[in-house]
C-alpha positions as CSV (number, residue, x, y, z in Angstrom):
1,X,13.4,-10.1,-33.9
2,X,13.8,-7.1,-31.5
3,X,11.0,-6.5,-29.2
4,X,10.8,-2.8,-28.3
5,X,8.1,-4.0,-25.5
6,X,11.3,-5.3,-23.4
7,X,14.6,-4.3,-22.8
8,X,16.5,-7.3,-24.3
9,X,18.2,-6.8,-27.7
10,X,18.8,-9.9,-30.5
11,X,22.3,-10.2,-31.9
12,X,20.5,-11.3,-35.5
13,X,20.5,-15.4,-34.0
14,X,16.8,-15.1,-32.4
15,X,18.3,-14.2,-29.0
16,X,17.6,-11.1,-26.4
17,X,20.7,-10.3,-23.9
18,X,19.5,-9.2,-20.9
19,X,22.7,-7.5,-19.3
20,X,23.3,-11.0,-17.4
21,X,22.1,-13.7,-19.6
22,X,20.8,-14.6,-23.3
23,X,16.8,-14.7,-23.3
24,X,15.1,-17.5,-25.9
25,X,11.6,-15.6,-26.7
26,X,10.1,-18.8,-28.8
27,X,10.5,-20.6,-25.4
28,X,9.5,-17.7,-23.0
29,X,12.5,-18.5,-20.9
30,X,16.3,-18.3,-20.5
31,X,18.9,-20.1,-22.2
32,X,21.3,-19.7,-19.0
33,X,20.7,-20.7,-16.0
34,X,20.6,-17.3,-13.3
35,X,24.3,-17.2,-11.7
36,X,22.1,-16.2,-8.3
37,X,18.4,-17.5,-6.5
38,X,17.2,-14.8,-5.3
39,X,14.9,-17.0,-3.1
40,X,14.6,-13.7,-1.1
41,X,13.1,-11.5,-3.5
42,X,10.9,-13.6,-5.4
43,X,10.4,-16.8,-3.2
44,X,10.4,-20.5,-4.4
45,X,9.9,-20.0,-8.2
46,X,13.2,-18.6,-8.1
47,X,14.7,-22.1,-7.6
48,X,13.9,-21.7,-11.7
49,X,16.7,-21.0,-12.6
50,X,15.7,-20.2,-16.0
51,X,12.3,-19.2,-16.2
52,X,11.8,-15.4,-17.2
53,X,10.0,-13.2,-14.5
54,X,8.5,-16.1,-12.2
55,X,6.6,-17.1,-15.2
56,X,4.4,-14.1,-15.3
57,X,5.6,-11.8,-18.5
58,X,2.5,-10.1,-18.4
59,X,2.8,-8.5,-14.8
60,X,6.9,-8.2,-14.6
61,X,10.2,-7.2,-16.9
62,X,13.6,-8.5,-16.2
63,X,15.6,-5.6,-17.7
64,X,19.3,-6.7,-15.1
65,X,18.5,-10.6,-16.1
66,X,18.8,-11.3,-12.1
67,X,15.7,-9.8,-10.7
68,X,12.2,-8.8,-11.4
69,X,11.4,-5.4,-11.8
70,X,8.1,-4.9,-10.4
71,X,7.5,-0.8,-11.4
72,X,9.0,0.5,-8.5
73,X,12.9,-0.4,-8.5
74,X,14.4,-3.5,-8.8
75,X,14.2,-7.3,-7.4
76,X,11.2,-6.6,-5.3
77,X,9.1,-9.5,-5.8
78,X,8.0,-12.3,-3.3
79,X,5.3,-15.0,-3.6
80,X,3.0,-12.5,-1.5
81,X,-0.4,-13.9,-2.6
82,X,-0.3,-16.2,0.2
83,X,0.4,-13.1,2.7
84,X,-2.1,-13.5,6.5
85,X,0.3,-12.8,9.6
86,X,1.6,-9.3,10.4
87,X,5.3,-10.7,9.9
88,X,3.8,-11.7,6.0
89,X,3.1,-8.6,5.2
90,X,6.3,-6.9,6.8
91,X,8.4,-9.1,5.3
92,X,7.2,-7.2,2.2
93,X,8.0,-4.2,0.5
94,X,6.2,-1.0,-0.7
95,X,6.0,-2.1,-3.8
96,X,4.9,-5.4,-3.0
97,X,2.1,-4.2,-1.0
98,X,0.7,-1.8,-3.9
99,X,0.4,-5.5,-5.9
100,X,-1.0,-7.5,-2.8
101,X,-3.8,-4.2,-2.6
102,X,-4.1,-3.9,-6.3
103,X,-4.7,-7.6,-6.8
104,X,-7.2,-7.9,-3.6
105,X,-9.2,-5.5,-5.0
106,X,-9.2,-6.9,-8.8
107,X,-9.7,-10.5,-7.8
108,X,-12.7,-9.0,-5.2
109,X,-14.1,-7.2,-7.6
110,X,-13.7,-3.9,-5.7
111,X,-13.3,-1.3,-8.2
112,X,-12.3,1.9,-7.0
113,X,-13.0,1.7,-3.7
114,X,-9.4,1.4,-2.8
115,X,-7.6,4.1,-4.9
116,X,-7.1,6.4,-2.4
117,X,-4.9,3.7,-0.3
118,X,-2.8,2.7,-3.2
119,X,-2.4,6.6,-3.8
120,X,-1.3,6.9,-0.1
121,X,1.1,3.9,-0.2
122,X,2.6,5.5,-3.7
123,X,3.1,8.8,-1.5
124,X,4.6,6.9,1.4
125,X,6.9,5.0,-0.5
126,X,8.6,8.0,-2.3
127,X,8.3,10.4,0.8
128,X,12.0,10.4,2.8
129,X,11.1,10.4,5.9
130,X,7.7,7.8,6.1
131,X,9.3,5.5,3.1
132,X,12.5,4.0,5.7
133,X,12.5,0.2,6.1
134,X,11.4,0.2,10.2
135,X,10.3,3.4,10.3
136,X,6.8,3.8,12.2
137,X,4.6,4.3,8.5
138,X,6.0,1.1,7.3
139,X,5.4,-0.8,10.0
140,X,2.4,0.2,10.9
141,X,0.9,0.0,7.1
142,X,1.8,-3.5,7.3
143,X,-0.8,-4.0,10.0
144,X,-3.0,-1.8,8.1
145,X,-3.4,-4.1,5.0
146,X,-3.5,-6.8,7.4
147,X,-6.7,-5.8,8.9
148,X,-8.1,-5.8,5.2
149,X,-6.9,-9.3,4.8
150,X,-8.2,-9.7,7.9
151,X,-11.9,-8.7,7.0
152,X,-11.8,-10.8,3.9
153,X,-10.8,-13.8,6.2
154,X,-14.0,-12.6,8.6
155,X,-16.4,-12.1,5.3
156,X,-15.5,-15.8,4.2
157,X,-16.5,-17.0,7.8
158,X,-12.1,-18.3,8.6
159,X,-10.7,-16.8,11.7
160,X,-8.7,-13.5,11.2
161,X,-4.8,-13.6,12.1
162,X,-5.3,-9.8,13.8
163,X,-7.6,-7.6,15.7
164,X,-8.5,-4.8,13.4
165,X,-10.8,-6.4,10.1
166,X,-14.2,-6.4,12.4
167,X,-14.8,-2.6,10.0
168,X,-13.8,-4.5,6.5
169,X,-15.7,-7.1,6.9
170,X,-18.9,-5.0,7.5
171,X,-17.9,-3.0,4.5
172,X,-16.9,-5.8,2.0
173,X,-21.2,-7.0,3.4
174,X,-22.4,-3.6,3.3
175,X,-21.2,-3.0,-0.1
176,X,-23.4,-6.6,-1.3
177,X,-26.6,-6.0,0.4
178,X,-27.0,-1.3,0.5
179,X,-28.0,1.0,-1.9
180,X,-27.2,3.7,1.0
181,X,-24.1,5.1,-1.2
182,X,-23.6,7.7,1.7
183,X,-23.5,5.0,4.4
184,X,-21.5,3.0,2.6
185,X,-19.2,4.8,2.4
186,X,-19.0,6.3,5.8
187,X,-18.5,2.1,6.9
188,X,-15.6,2.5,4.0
189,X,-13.6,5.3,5.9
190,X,-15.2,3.5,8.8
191,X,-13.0,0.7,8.7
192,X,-10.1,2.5,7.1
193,X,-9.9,4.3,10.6
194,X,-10.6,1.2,12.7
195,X,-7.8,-0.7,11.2
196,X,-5.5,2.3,11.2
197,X,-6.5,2.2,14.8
198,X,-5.5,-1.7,15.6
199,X,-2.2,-0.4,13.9
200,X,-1.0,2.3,15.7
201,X,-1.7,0.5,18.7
202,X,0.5,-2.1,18.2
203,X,3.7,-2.5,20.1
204,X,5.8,-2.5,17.0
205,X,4.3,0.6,15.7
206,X,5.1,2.1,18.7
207,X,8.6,0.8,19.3
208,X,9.0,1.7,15.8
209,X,7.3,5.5,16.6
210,X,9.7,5.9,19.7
211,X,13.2,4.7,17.8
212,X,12.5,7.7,15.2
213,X,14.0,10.7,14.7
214,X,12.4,13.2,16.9
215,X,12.2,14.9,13.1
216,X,10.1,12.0,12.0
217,X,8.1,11.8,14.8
218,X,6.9,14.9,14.3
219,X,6.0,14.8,10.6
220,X,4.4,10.8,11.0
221,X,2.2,12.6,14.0
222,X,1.3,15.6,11.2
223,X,1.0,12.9,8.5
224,X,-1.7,10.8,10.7
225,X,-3.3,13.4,12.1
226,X,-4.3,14.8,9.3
227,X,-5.5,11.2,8.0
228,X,-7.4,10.5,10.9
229,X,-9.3,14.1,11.3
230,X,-9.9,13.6,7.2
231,X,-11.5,10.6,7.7
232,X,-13.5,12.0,10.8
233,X,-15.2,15.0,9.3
234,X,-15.9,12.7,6.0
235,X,-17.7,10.3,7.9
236,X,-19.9,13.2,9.7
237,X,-19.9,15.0,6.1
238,X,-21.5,11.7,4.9
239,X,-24.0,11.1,8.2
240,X,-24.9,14.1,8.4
241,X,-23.0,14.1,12.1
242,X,-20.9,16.5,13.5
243,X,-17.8,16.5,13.2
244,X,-16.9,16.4,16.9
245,X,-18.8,13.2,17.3
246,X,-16.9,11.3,14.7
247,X,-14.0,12.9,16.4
248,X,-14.5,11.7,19.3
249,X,-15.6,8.2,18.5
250,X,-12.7,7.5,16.1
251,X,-10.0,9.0,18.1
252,X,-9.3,12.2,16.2
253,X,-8.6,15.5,17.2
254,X,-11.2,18.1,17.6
255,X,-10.2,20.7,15.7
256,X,-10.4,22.6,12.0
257,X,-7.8,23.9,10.4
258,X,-5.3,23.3,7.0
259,X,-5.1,19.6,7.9
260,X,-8.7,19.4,8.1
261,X,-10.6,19.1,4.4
262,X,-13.3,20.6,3.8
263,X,-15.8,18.2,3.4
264,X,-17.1,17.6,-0.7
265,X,-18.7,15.1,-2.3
266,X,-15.5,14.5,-3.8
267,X,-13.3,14.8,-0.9
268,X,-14.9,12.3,1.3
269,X,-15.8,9.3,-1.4
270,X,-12.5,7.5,-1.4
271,X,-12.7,6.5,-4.9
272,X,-12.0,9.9,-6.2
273,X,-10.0,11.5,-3.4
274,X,-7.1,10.1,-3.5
275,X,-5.2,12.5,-5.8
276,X,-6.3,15.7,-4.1
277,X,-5.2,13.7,-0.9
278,X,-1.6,13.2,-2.2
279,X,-1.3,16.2,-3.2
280,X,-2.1,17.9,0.3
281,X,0.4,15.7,1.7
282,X,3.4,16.4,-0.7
283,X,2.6,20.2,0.1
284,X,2.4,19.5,3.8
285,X,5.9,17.5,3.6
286,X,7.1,20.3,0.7
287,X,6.0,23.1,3.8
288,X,7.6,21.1,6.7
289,X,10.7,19.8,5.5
290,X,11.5,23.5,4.5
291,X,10.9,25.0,7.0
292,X,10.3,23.1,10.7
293,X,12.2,20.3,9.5
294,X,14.8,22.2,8.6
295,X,15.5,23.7,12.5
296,X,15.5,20.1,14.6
297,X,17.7,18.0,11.9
């Protein structure tokens, strides 16, 4: 009866022990009630004492038999589906927001057009110094995916709960009604900048920004200014514009240099960027934290 698919073992009597509790897989649930509720990390279906994963085997394992284990660490899920007010969103954590972004775009039907953000919230979450709970990129990604929630709200004609998913919702229209692959995906990065934008000018991002390290400061202000001139010069690369126009318009700094991409085809269509993306920014974090960092810690 053992299932090499999950991390319970049977004792030869049809039963998996889960560290904490026996597990009953003909019923799909627990034959001991949990000793905790973690009403905290997975909301009110935890008041089930005995149901397996919030009822949703497919998605989640249970490998401590007190928590769900949603692929990046443990008990880290909440009933986020529901998620529309800044606080919503940073109430939850990074690996809750990859789900809330990966489910978005699968119940939208938006394909890739979002890989290169999950990519970027992957990176974030695992980098030291932008993953800290408070820390400026974790407070201001929470705004962020708000202004996409946002622009769904504004596509479905409800009132948005922010001020930055004006650019979403004229890409999630755009992406019904063009066949201008180039212009659609200039409004793409479009409102990627716009609602990184509405973020950073938040007063929580910035009380956030000012309560850092003067270490993290620094790297956050290389980490989004390299975003933000990226998304600048792909824009122009895709218009045809130059580059010091998007620059200007968007808020990014005029210049070239190793934080600036080169603009590709590849490079500027954020459905296949992503990995070379992540990869410049472990390298600039790799170079940094080995070498500048290393003087003002």
């Amino acid at each position: 009866m053992d299932d090499p698919a999950t991390a319970g073992v049977t004792e030869g009597f049809g039963l998996m022990f889960y560290n904490a509790r026996w597990y009953d897989p003909s019923l799909g649930r627990f034959a001991q009630a949990d000793t905790i509720v973690p009403t905290q990390t997975q909301g009110v279906q935890a008041w089930d004492r005995y149901a397996y994963v919030n009822n949703n085997p497919v998605r989640y394992t249970d490998p401590s038999g007190h928590g769900v284990d949603c692929g990046i660490g443990m008990g880290c899920v909440k009933d986020y589906t529901g998620a529309k007010t800044l606080k919503d969103f940073r109430d939850m954590g990074w690996s809750e927001r990859k789900h809330w972004l990966a489910d978005i775009v699968h119940e939208n039907a938006l394909g890739h057009w979002f890989d290169d953000m999950l990519g970027a919230i992957d990176f974030m979450a695992h980098n030291p110094s932008l993953s800290q709970q408070g820390g400026t990129a974790e407070v201001m990604d929470a705004a962020v995916l708000q202004a996409i929630n946002d622009g769904l709200l504004i596509t479905k004609g409800s009132d948005p709960f922010g001020g930055g998913g004006q650019g979403w919702a004229d890409f999630f229209k755009e992406r019904q009604d063009s066949n201008d692959e180039d212009h659609l995906i200039a409004t793409r990065l479009r409102a990627e900048q716009q609602g990184v934008n509405y973020a950073w000018g938040l007063a929580s991002t910035q009380s956030a920004f000012g309560n850092s390290t003067l270490s993290d400061q620094i790297f956050f202000h290389l980490f989004k200014t390299g975003a933000d001139s990226y998304r600048s010069s792909a824009i122009a690369y895709r218009l045809g514009t130059p580059y010091s126009t998007m620059a200007v318009q968007y808020g990014a700094p005029q210049f070239t240099g190793p934080l600036v991409v080169t603009a590709t085809g590849i490079m500027t269509d954020p459905r296949t960027s992503g990995p070379s993306l992540v990869g410049i920014g472990v390298l600039t974090w790799g170079l940094y934290d080995h070498t500048f960092g290393v003087l003002i810690k």
